[in-house]
Residue, then its C-alpha position, 0 to 999 in steps of 0.5 A: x109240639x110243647x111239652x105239657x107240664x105236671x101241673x096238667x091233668x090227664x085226659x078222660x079216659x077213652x077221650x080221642x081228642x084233647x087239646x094237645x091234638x091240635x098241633x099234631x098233622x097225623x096224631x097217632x091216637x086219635x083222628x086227623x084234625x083239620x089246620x087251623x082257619x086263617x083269619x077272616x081279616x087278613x084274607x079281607x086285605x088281600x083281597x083289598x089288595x088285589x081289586x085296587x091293583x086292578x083298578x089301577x091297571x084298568x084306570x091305566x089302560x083306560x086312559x093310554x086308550x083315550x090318549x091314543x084315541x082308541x076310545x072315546x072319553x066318556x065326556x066327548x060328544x065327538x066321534x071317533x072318526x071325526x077326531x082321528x081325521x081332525x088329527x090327520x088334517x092337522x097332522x098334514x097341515x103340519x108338514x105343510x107349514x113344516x114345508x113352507x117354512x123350509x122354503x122361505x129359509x131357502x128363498x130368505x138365505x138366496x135373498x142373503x146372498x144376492x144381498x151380499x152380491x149386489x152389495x159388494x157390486x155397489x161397492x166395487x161401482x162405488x170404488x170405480x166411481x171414486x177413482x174416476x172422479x180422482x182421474x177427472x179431478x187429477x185432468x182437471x188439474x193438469x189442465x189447469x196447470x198446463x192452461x196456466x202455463x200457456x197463458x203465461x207463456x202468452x203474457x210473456x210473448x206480449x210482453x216481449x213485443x212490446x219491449x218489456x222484459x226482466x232482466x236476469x235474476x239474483x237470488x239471495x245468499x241466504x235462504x228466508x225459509x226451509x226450502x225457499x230463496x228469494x229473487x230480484x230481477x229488474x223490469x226493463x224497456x218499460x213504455x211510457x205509456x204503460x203503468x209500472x206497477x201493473x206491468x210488474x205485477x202481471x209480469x210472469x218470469x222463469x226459474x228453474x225452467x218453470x214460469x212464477x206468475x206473479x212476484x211478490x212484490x213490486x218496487x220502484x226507485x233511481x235505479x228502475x223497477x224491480x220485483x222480488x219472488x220467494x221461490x220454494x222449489x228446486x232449492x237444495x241448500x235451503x233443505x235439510x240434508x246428510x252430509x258424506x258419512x265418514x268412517x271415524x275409525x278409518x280417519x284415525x288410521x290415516x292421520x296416526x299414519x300420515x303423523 
């Protein structure tokens, strides 16, 4: 409670209320006064306060409620019952298509793999059909070869049965290329009858234990007819090979040696 200054003037004589009653709760001379009122606008606030935290709850509650199809919008025409089972049809047909889909991943994933068989049987058909054309085309050859052979060998039966034959070849002393000598034989006991020339080109001979159809040239002068071939196989000193490795070290011992 404040002191009151000297310059204050004493209560009334017998007065029981002065103004210094007011920050007393039990004055000791005097009657007990009542505390001082509020004022009227902060209780306004409070209460301002108060009703539009309860409108924000309603307003909340309200619309969790029309989200959760508890109650019916103002707005919407359409019963609740008429909304919950939509929703139910539409929930159903969800897990339906939810369904449908699963499905067409499963049966598009067997589709992949029966895909992926058929295409590695295609493949394995395709390889089997190439080795089988390979196998033909290898017959093929082989019989060509042996037709060949034997014609050739018929061709030179002929031949003989009409006196006509080659007589044993030379061959040259230096090879005309890699791998390949060439070879002169003479043609013999030719009928007068008989064309030199065609009887020479189509005269077959033996080299090496194989027959040459046809030589590579066809002559003829004082000495008889004669024919030349250019034979590329089984010529080993018209290839390129190694000779005997020597140890140079070890020939060196020898010839300090035999020094």
């Amino acid at each position: 409670m404040p002191i009151p200054s000297s310059q204050t003037p004493p209560p009334a004589y017998g007065s029981t209320v002065h103004e210094y009653h007011i920050y007393e709760h039990t004055p000791l001379n005097g009657t007990v006064t009542r505390k001082a009122a509020r004022p009227r606008r902060s209780i306004c606030a409070c209460l301002a306060r108060t009703v539009v935290l309860l409108t924000f709850i309603y307003l909340a509650a309200l619309l969790a409620a029309q989200n959760f199809s508890l109650i019916p919008l103002l707005t919407d025409d359409i019963p609740l019952e008429e909304k919950n089972a939509v929703r139910r049809e539409w929930r159903r047909e969800q897990q339906a298509h939810e369904h449908e889909v699963a499905k067409w991943n499963g049966e598009r994933a067997a589709h992949l793999r029966d895909m992926r068989a058929w295409q590695n049987e295609l493949e394995a058909l395709h390889r089997k059909r190439d080795q089988w054309m390979r196998d033909v085309e290898a017959e093929r050859t082989q019989w060509a070869a042996e037709h060949r052979e034997e014609e050739l060998h018929r061709k030179e039966i002929e031949r003989k049965r009409q006196g006509v034959h080659w007589s044993a070849a030379w061959g040259s002393n230096s090879c005309v290329a890699y791998g390949t000598r060439s070879y002169n034989a003479y043609l013999l006991d030719i009928p007068a009858e008989l064309n030199w020339y065609e009887v020479c080109a189509d005269m077959p001979n033996k080299f090496h234990g194989l027959w040459v159809d046809k030589p590579a040239t066809c002559q003829r002068d004082r000495n008889g007819v004669w024919a030349t071939w250019f034979v590329d196989f089984d010529e080993p000193q018209c290839v390129t090979y190694w000779d005997t490795l020597h140890d140079l070290v070890y020939s060196l011992i020898v010839k300090s040696d035999a020094c």
